[in-house]
Structure formats: structure tokens, C-alpha cells
C-alpha positions in Angstrom: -9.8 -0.2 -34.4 -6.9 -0.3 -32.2 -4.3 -3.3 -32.3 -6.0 -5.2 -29.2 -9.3 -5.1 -31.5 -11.3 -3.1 -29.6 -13.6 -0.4 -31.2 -14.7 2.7 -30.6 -18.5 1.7 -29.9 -17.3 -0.7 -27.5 -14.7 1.9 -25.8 -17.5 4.7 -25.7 -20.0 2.1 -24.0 -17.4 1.7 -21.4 -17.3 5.1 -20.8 -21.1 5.5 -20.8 -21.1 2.5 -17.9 -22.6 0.3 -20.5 -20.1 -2.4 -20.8 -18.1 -2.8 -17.3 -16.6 -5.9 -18.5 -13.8 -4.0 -20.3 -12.3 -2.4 -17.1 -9.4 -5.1 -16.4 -8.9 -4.7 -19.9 -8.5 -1.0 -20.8 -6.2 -0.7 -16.8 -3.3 -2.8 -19.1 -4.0 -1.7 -22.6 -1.8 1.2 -23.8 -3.9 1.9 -27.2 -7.4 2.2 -24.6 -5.6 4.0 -22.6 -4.4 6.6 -24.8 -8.0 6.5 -26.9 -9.6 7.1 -23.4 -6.9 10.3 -22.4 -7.7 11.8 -25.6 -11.2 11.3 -25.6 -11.5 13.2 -21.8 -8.7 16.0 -22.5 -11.0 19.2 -21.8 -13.9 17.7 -20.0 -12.8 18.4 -16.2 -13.2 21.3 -14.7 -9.3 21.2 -13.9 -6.5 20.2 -14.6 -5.2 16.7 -12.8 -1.8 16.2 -13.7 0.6 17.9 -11.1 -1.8 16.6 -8.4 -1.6 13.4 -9.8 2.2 13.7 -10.5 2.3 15.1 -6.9 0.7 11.6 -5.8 3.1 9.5 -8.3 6.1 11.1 -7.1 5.3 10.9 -3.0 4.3 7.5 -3.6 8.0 6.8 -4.9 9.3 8.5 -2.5 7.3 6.2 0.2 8.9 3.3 -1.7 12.7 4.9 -1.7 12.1 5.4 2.1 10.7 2.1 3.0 13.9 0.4 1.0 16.3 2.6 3.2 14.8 1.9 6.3 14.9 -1.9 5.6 18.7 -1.0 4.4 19.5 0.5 7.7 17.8 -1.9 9.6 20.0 -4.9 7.9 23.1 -3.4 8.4 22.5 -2.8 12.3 21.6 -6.4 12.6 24.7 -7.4 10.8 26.3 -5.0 13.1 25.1 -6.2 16.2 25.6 -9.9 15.4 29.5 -8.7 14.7 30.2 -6.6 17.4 27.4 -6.9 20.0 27.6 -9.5 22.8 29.2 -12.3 21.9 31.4 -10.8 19.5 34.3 -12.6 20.4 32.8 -15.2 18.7 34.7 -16.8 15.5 31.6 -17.6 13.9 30.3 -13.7 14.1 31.0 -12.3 11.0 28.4 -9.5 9.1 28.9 -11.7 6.1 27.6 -14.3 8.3 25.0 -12.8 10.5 21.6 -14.0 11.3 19.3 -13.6 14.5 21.6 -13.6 17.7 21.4 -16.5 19.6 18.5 -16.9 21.9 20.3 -19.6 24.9 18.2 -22.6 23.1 21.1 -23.7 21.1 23.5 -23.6 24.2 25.1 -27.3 24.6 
């Protein structure tokens, strides 16, 4: 038995499809998970892990790339709100900046 108290029986009826109701539990236990890995090392036909590491490591790279674009993306608004029409401005700083004005606010 494993520190979250779940047995073996109960782990190999998951496997076998009998007891579903252990899924959310064994996606964040660490002690299932590794009882599960061990228990299917050998029976697939092939070997997963640098396809799934493949995966693991593109979808980081997806996240890296989606933070730089919304990196860029800030910093050319900052830009445009300090140097783009209106610039002369006092108020227009990139410390500062926000949505340029639209003629609404215009007194």
C-alpha cells in the first residue's frame, strides 16, 4: 500500500477498466503514478518517451513563444503611446502608457 492508501487490487482494477472512479486520482498522485509506469514498462510495442518528450518540449516551446510575442507586442504599444502621434504630449510616457486616445476624452 502506497502512502495515499491505495492498493494494488484497487490500482490493477483501474487498469482493467473496473474501477474508473480512481482516474482524477491517480492524474495527481505521484506513488500511482509511478506504481502504474512500472507496472506497463515492456508492454507497448514501442517505446513513447522521445515522442512524448518531443511533445513536452514543443509544447514549451509554444508557451516561450506565445510569452515573447505578448512581450513584443507590449513594448510596441508602450512605444507607440511614447513616440507615436501625440507624442509631444507630457503625459506620454512608456512607464505611463495605455490605449491611445480615441477623440472621446477630447474637452
Amino acid at each position: 500500500m502506497r502512502e495515499c492508501r491505495t492498493t494494488d487490487d484497487r490500482l490493477f482494477n483501474f487498469v482493467d477498466g473496473v474501477d474508473p472512479d480512481l482516474e482524477s486520482h491517480v492524474a495527481g498522485c505521484d506513488h500511482c503514478q509511478e506504481f502504474l509506469a512500472e507496472l506497463w514498462i515492456g508492454e507497448l510495442p514501442m517505446d513513447l518517451t522521445q515522442p512524448v518528450l518531443r511533445q513536452i518540449r514543443f509544447d514549451e516551446f509554444l508557451r516561450e513563444i506565445g510569452q515573447l510575442t505578448m512581450d513584443v507586442a507590449t513594448a510596441m504599444g508602450k512605444a507607440f503611446v511614447a513616440y507615436g502621434p501625440g507624442a509631444d504630449d507630457q503625459s506620454a510616457t512608456p512607464e505611463a502608457a495605455s490605449l491611445p486616445p480615441n477623440g472621446e476624452d477630447e474637452e
